[in-house]
PLY file of the C-alpha trace (Angstrom):
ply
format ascii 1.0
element vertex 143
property float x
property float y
property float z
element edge 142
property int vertex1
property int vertex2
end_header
0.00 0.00 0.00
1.67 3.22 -0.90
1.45 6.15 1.14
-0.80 8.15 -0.83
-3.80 6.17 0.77
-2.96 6.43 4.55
-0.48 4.63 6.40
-0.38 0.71 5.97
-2.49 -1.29 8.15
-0.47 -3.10 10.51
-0.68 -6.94 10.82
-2.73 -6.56 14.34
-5.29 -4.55 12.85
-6.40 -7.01 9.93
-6.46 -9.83 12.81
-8.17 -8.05 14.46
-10.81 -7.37 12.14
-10.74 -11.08 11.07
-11.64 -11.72 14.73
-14.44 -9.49 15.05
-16.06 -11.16 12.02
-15.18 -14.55 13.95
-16.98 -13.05 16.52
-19.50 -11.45 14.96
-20.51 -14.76 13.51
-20.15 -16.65 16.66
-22.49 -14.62 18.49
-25.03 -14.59 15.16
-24.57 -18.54 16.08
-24.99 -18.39 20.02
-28.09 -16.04 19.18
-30.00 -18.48 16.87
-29.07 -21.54 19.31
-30.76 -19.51 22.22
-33.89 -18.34 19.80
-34.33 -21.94 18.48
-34.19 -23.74 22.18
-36.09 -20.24 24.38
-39.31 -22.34 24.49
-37.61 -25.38 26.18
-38.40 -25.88 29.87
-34.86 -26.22 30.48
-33.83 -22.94 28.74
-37.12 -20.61 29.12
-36.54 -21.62 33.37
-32.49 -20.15 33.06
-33.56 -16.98 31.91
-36.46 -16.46 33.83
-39.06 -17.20 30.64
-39.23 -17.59 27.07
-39.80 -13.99 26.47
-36.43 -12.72 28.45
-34.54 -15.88 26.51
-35.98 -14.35 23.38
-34.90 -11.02 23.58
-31.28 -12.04 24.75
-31.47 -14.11 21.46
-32.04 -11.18 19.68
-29.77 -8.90 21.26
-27.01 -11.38 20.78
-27.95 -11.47 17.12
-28.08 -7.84 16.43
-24.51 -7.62 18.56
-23.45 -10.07 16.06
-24.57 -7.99 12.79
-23.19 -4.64 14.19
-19.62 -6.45 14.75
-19.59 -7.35 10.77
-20.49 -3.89 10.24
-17.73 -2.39 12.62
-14.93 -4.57 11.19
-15.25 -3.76 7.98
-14.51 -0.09 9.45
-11.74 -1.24 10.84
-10.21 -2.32 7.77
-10.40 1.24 6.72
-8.85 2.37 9.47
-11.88 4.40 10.88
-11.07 5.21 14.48
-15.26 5.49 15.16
-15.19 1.52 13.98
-12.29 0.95 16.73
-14.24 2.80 19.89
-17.61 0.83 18.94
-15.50 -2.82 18.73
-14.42 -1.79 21.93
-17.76 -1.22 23.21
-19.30 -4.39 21.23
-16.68 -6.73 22.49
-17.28 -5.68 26.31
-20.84 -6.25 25.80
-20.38 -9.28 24.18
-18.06 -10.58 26.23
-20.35 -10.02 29.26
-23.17 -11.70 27.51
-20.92 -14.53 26.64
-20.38 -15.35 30.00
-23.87 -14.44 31.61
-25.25 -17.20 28.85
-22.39 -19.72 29.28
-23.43 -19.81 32.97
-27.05 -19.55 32.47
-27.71 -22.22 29.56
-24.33 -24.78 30.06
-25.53 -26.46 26.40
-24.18 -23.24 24.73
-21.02 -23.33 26.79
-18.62 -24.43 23.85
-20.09 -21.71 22.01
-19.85 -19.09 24.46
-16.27 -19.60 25.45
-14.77 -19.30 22.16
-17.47 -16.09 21.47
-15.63 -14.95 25.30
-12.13 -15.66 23.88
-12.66 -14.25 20.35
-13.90 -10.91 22.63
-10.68 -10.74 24.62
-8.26 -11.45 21.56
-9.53 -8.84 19.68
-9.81 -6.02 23.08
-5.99 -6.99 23.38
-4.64 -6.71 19.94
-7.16 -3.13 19.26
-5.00 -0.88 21.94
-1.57 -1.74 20.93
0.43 1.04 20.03
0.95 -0.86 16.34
-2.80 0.25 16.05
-3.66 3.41 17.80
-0.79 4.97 15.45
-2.78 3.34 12.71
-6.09 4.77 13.59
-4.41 8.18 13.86
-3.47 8.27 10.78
0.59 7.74 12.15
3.19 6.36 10.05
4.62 3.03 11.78
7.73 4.76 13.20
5.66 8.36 14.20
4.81 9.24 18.02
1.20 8.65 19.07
1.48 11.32 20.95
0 1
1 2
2 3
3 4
4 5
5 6
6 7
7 8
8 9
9 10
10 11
11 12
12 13
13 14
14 15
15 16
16 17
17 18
18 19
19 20
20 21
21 22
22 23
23 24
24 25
25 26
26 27
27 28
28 29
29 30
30 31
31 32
32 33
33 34
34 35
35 36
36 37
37 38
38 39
39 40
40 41
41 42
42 43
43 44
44 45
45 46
46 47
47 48
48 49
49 50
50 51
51 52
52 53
53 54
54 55
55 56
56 57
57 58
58 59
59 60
60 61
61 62
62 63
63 64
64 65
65 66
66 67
67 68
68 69
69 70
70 71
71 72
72 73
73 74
74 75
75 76
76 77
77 78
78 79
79 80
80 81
81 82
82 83
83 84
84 85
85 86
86 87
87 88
88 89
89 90
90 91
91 92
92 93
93 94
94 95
95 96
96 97
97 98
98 99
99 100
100 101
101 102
102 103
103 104
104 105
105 106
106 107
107 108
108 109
109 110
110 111
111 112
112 113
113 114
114 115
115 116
116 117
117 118
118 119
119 120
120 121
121 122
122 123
123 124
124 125
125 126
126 127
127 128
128 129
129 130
130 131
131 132
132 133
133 134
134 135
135 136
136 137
137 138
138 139
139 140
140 141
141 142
């Protein structure tokens, strides 16, 4: 990439936004699982009802759109895209866990979802990538 189109995006960024797609699929996944077993006994009595299961199942879905939408800002380098991942990936990593110890048969799911969430909080604050979302050149000061 030559420098008339921005600095180059460093390695950490593009995992990064290959992670929140990860993610943003994995919670798409966790949501449907949830919508498709809320009317269970087992599930509907772990969240307190069908309807509460529902809406969590839709929540998580929605999360799971809005993280496709937000990495594909981060591949541009849009520092907006890297304060909402931020904010997306908390959430969803606090979901992750309130449905992993809620409903154990989505547990697989929602510990890689939980994992995916911290990968991607770590490798988004490096310096590597706040120079990048300023606009810096590798070697430049963030400050």
């Amino acid at each position: 990439m030559s420098d008339q189109f921005g600095p180059k995006r460093p390695l950490g960024v593009t995992i990064v936004a290959a992670l929140a797609i990860v993610s943003g699929a994995f919670d798409i996944i966790g949501g449907i699982a949830l919508l498709a077993t809320q009317s269970t006994p087992e599930v509907a009595d772990a969240f307190g009802g069908a309807a509460l299961a529902t809406t969590l199942a839709i929540v998580e879905i929605a999360i799971g759109i809005i993280m496709l939408v937000i990495a594909y800002g981060l591949l541009r380098g849009n520092a907006i895209s890297r304060i909402a991942a931020t904010v997306v990936q908390v959430i969803s990593l606090a979901g992750s866990i309130w449905i992993g110890i809620a409903q154990p048969s989505t547990l697989a799911t929602e510990i890689v979802s939980a994992l995916v969430a911290l990968a991607i909080l770590m490798l988004l604050w490096t310096g590597e990538a706040t120079r990048y979302f300023k606009g810096l050149a590798p070697d430049e000061p963030t400050s």
